[in-house]
C-alpha positions in Angstrom: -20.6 193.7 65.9 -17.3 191.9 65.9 -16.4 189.5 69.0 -15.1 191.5 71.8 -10.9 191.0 71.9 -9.0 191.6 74.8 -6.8 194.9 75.7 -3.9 194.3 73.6 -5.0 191.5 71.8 -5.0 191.8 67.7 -8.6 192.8 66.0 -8.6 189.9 62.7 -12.0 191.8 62.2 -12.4 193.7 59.3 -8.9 192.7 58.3 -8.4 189.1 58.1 -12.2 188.0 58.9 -14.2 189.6 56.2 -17.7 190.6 57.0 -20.5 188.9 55.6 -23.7 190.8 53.6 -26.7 188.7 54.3 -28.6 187.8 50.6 -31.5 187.9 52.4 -33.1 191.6 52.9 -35.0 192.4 56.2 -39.2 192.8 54.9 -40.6 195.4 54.8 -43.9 196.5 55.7 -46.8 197.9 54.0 -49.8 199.4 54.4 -52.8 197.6 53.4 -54.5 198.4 50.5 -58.2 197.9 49.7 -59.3 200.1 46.7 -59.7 196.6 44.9 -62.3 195.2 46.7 -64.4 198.0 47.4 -64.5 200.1 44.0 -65.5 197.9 40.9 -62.7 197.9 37.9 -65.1 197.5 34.9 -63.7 200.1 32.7 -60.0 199.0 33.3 -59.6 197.2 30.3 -60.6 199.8 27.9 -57.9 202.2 28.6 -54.7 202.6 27.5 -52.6 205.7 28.0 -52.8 208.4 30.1 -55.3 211.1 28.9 -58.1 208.2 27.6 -61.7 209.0 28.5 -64.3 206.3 29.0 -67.7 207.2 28.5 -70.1 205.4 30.8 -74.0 205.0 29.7 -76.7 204.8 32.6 -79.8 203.8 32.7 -82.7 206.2 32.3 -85.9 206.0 34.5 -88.9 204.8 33.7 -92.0 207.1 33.7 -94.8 205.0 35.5 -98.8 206.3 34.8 -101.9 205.8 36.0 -104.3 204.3 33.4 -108.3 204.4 32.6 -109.7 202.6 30.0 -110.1 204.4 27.1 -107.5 207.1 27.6 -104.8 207.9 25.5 -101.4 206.9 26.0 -98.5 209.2 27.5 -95.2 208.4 24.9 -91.9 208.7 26.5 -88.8 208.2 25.1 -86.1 206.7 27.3 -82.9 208.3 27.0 -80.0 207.6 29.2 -77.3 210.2 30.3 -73.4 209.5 30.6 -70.6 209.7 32.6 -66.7 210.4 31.6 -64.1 208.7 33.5 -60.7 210.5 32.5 -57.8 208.4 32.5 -56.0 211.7 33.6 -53.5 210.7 36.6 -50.3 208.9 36.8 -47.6 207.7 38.8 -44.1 206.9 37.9 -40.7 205.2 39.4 -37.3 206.0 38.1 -34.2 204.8 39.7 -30.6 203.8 38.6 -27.7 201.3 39.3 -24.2 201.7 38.4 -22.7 199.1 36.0 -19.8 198.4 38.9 -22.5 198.2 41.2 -24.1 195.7 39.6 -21.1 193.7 38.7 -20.2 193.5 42.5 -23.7 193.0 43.9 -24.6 189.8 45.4 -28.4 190.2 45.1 -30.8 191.4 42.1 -31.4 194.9 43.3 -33.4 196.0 40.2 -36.2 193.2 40.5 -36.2 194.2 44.2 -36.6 197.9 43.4 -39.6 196.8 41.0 -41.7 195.1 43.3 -41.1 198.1 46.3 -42.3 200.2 43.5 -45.4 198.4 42.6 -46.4 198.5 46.7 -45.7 202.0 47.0 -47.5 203.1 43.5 -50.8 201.1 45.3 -50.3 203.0 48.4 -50.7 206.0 46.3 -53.0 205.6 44.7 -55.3 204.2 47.6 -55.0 206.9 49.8 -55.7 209.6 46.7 -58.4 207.4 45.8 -59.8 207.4 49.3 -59.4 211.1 50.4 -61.4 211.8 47.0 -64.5 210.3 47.4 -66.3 211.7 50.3 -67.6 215.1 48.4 -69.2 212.9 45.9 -70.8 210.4 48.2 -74.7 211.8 47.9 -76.1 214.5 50.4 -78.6 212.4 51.6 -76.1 209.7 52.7 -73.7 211.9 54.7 -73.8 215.0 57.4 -75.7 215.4 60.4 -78.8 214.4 59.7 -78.5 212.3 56.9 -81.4 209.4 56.0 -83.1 210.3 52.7 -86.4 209.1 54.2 -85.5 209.9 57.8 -83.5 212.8 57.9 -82.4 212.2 61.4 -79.0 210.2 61.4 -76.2 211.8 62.5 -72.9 211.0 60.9 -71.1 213.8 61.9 -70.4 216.5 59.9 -67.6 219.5 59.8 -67.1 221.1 63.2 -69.0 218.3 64.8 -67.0 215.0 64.4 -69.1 212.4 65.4 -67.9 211.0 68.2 -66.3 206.9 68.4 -66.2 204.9 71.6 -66.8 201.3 72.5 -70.4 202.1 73.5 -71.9 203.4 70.3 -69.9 202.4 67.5 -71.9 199.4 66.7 -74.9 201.8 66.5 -72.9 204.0 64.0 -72.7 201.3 61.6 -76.2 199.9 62.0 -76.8 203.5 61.2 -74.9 203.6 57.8 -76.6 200.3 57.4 -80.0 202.1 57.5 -79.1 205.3 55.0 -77.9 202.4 52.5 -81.7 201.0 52.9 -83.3 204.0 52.8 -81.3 204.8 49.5 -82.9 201.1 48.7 -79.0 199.5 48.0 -78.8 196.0 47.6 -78.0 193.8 50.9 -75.3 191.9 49.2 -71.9 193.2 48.6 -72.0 195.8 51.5 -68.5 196.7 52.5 -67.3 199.2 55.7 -63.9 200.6 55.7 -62.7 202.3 58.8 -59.0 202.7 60.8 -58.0 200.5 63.1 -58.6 202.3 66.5 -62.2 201.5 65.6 -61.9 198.0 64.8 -60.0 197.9 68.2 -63.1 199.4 70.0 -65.4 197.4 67.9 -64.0 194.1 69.8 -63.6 195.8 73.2 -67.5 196.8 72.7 -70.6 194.7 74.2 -71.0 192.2 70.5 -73.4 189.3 72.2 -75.5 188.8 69.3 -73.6 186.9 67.0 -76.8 187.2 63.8 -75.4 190.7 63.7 -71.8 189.2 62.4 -73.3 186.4 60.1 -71.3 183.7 62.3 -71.9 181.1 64.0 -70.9 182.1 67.1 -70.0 185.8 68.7 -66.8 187.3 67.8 -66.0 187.6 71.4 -65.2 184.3 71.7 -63.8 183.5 68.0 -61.8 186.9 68.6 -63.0 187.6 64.9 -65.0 190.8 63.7 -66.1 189.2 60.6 -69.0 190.8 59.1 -71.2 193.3 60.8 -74.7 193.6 60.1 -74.4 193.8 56.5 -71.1 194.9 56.5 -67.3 193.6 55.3 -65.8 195.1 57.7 -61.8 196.2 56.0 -59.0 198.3 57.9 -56.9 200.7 56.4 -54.1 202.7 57.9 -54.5 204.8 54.6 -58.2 206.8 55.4 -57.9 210.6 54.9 -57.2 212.1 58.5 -57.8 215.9 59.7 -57.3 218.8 62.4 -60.5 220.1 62.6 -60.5 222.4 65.7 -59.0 220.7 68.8 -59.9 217.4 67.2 -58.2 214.8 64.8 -60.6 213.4 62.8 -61.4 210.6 60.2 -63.8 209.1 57.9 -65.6 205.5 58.0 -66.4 204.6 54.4 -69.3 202.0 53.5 -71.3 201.2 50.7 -71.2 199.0 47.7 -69.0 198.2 44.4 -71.5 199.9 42.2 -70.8 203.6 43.9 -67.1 204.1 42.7 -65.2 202.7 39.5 -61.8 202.8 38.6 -59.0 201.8 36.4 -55.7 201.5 36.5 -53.2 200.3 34.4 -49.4 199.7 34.6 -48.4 201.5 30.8 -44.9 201.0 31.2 -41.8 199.2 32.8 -38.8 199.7 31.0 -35.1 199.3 31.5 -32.5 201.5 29.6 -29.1 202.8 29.5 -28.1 205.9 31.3 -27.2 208.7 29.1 -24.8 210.8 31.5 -23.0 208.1 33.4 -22.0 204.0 33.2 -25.8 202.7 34.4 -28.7 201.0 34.0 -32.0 202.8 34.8 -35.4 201.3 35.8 -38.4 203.0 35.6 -42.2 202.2 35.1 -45.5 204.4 34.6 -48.8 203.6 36.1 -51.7 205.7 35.1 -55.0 205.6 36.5 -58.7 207.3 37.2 -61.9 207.0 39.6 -65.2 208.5 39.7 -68.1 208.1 42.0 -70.4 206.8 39.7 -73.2 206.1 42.1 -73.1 208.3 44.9 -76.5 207.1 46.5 -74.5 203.4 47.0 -71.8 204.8 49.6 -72.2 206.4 52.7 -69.7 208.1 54.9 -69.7 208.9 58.9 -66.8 211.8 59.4 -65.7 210.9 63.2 -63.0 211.5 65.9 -61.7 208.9 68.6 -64.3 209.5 71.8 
């Protein structure tokens, strides 16, 4: 806004006082993403373009017998089975700047454009990625009575959102944290994703015992959540959200690296001529895939805000 003139007065703004562009764009925000650290990547070097197909080897099991002297042996043959992970998904960018516009322009638009694009592309693909996996996490590990050995957790299912408040949220986690045992999951590497109303009422609720964070002293007077039980505990504002009835509901993810792989791969980032008009176009293509390889290694709660 120009400096306010008197009635009457002449207005140099605009006119004879130029204004001035600042070289210096306002931020911008993004959401955080997480896919990285809680999915393992280590079939993302072997891809290439879009359409690959890795074929992943398991392990087979082991027949264990009882044995009497004497007796002849039982012969097995251990033969692992597979597991495709399509590189069949891509994103791409494509934008353009006029040659005049880019002879006048005091700041590298393109090179901003490129790094917007790269933060919007992981965006994406985190909430794809995210809103995928819950179908594959395994029975067992998910629903209303979920607890392969127990049978008697309740993690909410659909119709019946389990229900979040500051009173029993830290027993919903120490109950994901017993459905990973129970499905015998390593201890180490546990991660918990889950929005961040919940991490909210995770601090407003009654953490005294500060051996359930892994710190040395309570989060309530370090004011940080740190690691619950087992748990990393990760936001995201990018968790799969639903209407179901007259409530809106969520999902909290946990498990461990070893349940989900993907790979991702940035193909192409080109720059070009414009074939219809005086311009430069930028554009890049990213192309990607996920699986649940190990469904027994994640668990899910599907909740609503109490």
């Amino acid at each position: 806004m120009a400096y306010p003139i008197a009635p009457g007065s002449t207005a140099y703004s605009g006119v004879f006082i130029p204004e001035i562009w600042s070289t210096k764009m306002i931020e911008k925000y993004y959401d955080g993403t997480v896919l990285s650290v809680i999915s393992n990547t280590d079939y993302e070097g072997e891809i290439r373009n879009q359409g690959d197909k890795v074929i992943i080897r398991t392990m087979p099991t082991l027949e264990i017998h009882d044995y009497k002297i004497g007796q002849s042996l039982t012969t097995q043959r251990p033969i692992g089975g597979t597991i495709e992970l399509l590189i069949d998904k891509g994103f791409y960018w494509n934008a353009i700047i006029d040659d005049v516009v880019k002879k006048q322009q005091d700041i590298d638009q393109m090179n901003l454009w490129a790094t917007d694009a790269s933060e919007q592309m992981k965006i994406k693909l985190d909430r794809r990625v995210l809103a995928s996996i819950y179908p594959d996490i395994a029975a067992n590990n998910k629903g209303a009575t979920a607890g392969r050995l127990s049978g008697n957790v309740n993690l909410g299912a659909t119709g019946t959102p389990l229900a979040i408040t500051r009173t029993n949220i830290l027993d919903t986690i120490l109950y994901m944290g017993q459905v990973l045992d129970e499905e015998n999951v390593p201890e180490t590497g546990r991660w918990l994703m889950m929005p961040y109303w919940a991490t909210t009422l995770l601090k407003l609720s009654d953490i005294k015992d500060a051996s359930l964070t892994n710190d040395g002293t309570s989060p309530l007077r370090n004011g940080r959540v740190g690691m619950i039980d087992r748990f990393t505990i990760y936001n995201s504002n990018l968790l799969p959200t639903f209407v179901d009835g007259a409530n809106n509901t969520t999902q909290f993810l946990a498990g461990t690296t070893d349940g989900m792989t993907f790979a991702t791969q940035l193909t192409n980032t080109e720059s070009l001529r414009a074939e219809s008009t005086f311009g430069e176009l930028m554009r890049g293509l990213m192309v990607y895939g996920h699986k649940v390889v190990k469904p027994e290694a994640l668990t899910a709660a599907y909740v609503r805000q109490g």
